[in-house]
Kinemage of the C-alpha trace (Angstrom):
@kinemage 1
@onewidth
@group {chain A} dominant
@subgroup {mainchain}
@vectorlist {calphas} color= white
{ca unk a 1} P 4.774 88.833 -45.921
{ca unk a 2} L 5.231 90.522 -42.974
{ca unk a 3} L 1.448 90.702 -41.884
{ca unk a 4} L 2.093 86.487 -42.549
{ca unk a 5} L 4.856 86.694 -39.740
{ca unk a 6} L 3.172 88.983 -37.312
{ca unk a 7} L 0.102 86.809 -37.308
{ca unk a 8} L 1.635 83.729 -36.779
{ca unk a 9} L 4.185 85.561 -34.192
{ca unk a 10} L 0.843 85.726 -32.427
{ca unk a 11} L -0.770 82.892 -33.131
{ca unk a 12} L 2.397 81.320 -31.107
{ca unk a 13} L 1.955 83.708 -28.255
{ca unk a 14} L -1.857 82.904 -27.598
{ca unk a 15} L -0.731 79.214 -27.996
{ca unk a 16} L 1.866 79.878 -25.464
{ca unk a 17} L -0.446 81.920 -23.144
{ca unk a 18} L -2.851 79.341 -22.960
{ca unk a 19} L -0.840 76.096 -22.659
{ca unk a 20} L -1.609 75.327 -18.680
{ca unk a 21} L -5.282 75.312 -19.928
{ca unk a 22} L -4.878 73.039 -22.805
{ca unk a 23} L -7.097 69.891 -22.777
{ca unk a 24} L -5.208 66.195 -23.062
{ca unk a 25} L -8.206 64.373 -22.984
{ca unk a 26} L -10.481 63.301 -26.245
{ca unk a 27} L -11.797 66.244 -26.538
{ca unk a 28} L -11.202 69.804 -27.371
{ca unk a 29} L -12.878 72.921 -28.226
{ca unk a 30} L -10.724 75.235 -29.857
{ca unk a 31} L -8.303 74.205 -31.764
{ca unk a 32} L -5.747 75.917 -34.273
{ca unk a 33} L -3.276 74.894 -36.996
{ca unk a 34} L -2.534 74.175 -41.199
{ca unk a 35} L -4.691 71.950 -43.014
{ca unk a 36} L -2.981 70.739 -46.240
{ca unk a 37} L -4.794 71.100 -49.561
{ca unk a 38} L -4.204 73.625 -50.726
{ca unk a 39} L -2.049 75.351 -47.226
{ca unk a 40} L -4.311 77.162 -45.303
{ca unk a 41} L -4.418 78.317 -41.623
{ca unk a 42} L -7.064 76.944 -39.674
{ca unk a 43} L -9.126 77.637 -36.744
{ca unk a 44} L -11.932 75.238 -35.545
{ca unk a 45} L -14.132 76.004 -32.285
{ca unk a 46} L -16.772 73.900 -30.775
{ca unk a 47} L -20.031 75.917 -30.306
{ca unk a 48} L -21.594 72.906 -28.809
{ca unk a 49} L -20.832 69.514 -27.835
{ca unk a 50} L -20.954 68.314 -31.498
{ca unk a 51} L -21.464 71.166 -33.380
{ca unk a 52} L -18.215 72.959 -34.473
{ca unk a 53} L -17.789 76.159 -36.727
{ca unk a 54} L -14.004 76.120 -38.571
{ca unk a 55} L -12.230 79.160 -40.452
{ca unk a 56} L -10.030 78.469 -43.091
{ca unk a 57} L -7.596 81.643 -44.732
{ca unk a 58} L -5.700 80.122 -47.847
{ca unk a 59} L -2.876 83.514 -48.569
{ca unk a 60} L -0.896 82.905 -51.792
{ca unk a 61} L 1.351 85.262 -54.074
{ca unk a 62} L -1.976 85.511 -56.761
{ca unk a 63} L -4.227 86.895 -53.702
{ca unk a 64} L -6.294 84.669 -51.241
{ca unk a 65} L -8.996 82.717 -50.479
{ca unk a 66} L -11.357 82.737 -46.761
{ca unk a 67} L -13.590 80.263 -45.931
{ca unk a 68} L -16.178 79.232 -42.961
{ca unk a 69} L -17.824 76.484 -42.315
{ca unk a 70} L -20.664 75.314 -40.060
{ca unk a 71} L -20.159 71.025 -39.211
{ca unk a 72} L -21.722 68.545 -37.388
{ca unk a 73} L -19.360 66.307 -35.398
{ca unk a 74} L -20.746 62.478 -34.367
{ca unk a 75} L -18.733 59.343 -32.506
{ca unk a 76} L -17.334 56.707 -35.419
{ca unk a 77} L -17.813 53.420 -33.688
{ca unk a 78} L -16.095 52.667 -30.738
{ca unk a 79} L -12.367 54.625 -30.918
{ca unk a 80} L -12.198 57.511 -28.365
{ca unk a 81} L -11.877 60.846 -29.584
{ca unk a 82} L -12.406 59.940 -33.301
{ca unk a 83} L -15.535 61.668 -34.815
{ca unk a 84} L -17.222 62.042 -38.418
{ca unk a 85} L -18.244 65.495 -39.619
{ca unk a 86} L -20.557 66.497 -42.568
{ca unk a 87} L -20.955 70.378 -42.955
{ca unk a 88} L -21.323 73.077 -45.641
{ca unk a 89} L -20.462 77.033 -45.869
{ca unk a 90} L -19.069 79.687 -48.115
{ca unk a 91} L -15.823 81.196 -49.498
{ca unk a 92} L -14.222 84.310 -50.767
{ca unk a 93} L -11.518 84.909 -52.953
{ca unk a 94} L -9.540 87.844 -54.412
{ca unk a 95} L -7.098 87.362 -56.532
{ca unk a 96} L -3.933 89.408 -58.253
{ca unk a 97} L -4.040 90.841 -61.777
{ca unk a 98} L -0.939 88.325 -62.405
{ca unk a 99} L -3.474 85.617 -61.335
{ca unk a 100} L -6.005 87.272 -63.905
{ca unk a 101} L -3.315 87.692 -66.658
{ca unk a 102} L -2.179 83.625 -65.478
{ca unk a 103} L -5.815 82.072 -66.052
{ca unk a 104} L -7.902 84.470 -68.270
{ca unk a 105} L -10.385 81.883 -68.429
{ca unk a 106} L -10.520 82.814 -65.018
{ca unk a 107} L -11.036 86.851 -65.384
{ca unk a 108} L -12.902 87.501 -62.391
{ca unk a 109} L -10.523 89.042 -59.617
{ca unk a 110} L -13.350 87.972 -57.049
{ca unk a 111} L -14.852 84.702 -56.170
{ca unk a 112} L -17.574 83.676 -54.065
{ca unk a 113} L -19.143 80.005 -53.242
{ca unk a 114} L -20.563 77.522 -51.309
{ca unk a 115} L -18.295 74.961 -50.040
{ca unk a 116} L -19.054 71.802 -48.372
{ca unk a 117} L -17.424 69.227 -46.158
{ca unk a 118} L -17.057 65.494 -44.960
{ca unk a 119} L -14.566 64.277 -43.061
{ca unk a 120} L -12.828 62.660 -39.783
{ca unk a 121} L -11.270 64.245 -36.428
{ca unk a 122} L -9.583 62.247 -34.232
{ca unk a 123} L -8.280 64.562 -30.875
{ca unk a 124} L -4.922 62.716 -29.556
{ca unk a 125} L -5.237 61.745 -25.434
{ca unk a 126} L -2.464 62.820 -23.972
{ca unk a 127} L -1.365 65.546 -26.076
{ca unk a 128} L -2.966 68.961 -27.339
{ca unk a 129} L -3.029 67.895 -30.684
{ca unk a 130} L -5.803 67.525 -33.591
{ca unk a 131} L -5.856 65.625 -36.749
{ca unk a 132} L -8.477 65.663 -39.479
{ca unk a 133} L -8.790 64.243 -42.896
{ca unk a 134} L -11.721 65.827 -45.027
{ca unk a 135} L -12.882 66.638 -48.540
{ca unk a 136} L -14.169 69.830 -49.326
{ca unk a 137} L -15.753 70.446 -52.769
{ca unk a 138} L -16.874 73.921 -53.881
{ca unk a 139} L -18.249 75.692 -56.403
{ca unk a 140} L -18.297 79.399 -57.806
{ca unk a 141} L -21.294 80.628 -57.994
{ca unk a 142} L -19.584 84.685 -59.177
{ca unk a 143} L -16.410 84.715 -61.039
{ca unk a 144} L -15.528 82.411 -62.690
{ca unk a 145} L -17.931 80.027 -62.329
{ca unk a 146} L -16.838 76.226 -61.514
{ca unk a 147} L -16.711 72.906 -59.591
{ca unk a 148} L -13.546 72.575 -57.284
{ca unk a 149} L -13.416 68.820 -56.126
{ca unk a 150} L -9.653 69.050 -54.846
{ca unk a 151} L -9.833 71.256 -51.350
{ca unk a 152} L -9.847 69.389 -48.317
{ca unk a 153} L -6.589 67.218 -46.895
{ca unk a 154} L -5.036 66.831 -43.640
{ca unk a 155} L -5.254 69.012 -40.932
{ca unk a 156} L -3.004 69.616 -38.067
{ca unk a 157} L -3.805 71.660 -35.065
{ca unk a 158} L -2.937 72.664 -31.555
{ca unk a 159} L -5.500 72.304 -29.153
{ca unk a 160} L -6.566 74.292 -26.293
């Protein structure tokens, strides 16, 4: 819990520290935050003008979860700052021995996976803020081995 704390203690700073430089137009390209299902911090940076790579870190009691992802960002009609995104990547996941003794279907205490991901990103004008709405399916490939349809949700980050 306390690694939880000091990481977003300086999450806070950097978003501090950087806050003269944010961006308030339609665009952004770094960007930091939650996206909701299933709670996970997130990080997105633009590597090029519509290519964007995104980190995702899902911590829980049971053990956690990190993800990356490589996407493709393209203009949805005529609405500035709102984009489409397809993408794909992988995940890893170690979980607790409680989580083991919770699921023993799912015995493995390590999971790893392609994931992939579709989606929309609008960047507010005006204000250093990002919202995104995506679905990210996966599947286990060692571990337990399984389809997850659920991941994805909202996402809501600071911009800079």
């Amino acid at each position: 819990m306390k690694k939880i704390f000091l990481f977003g203690f300086l999450l806070v700073a950097v978003m501090v520290v950087h806050a003269q430089e944010q961006n308030n137009g339609t665009s952004y390209t770094t960007a930091v935050g939650l996206k909701m299902y299933p709670g996970a911090l997130s990080v997105k940076h633009f590597i090029a003008n519509d290519r964007a790579v995104e980190g995702l870190a899902f911590i829980s009691q049971d053990g956690f979860r990190l993800t990356g992802l490589y996407e493709i960002h393209n203009d949805l009609g005529s609405v500035e700052g709102l984009k489409w995104y397809v993408g794909g990547g992988a995940h890893l996941g170690i979980w607790s021995d409680h989580w083991k003794t919770q699921y023993p279907e799912r015995n493995a205490g390590v999971s790893i996976g392609v994931d992939g991901v579709l989606g929309l990103d609008y960047k507010i004008k005006g204000a250093p803020l990002n919202l995104s709405f995506d679905w990210q399916p996966s599947f286990n490939f060692i571990g337990y081995n399984y389809f997850e349809s659920a991941w994805g949700g909202l996402g809501i980050r600071y911009t800079f």
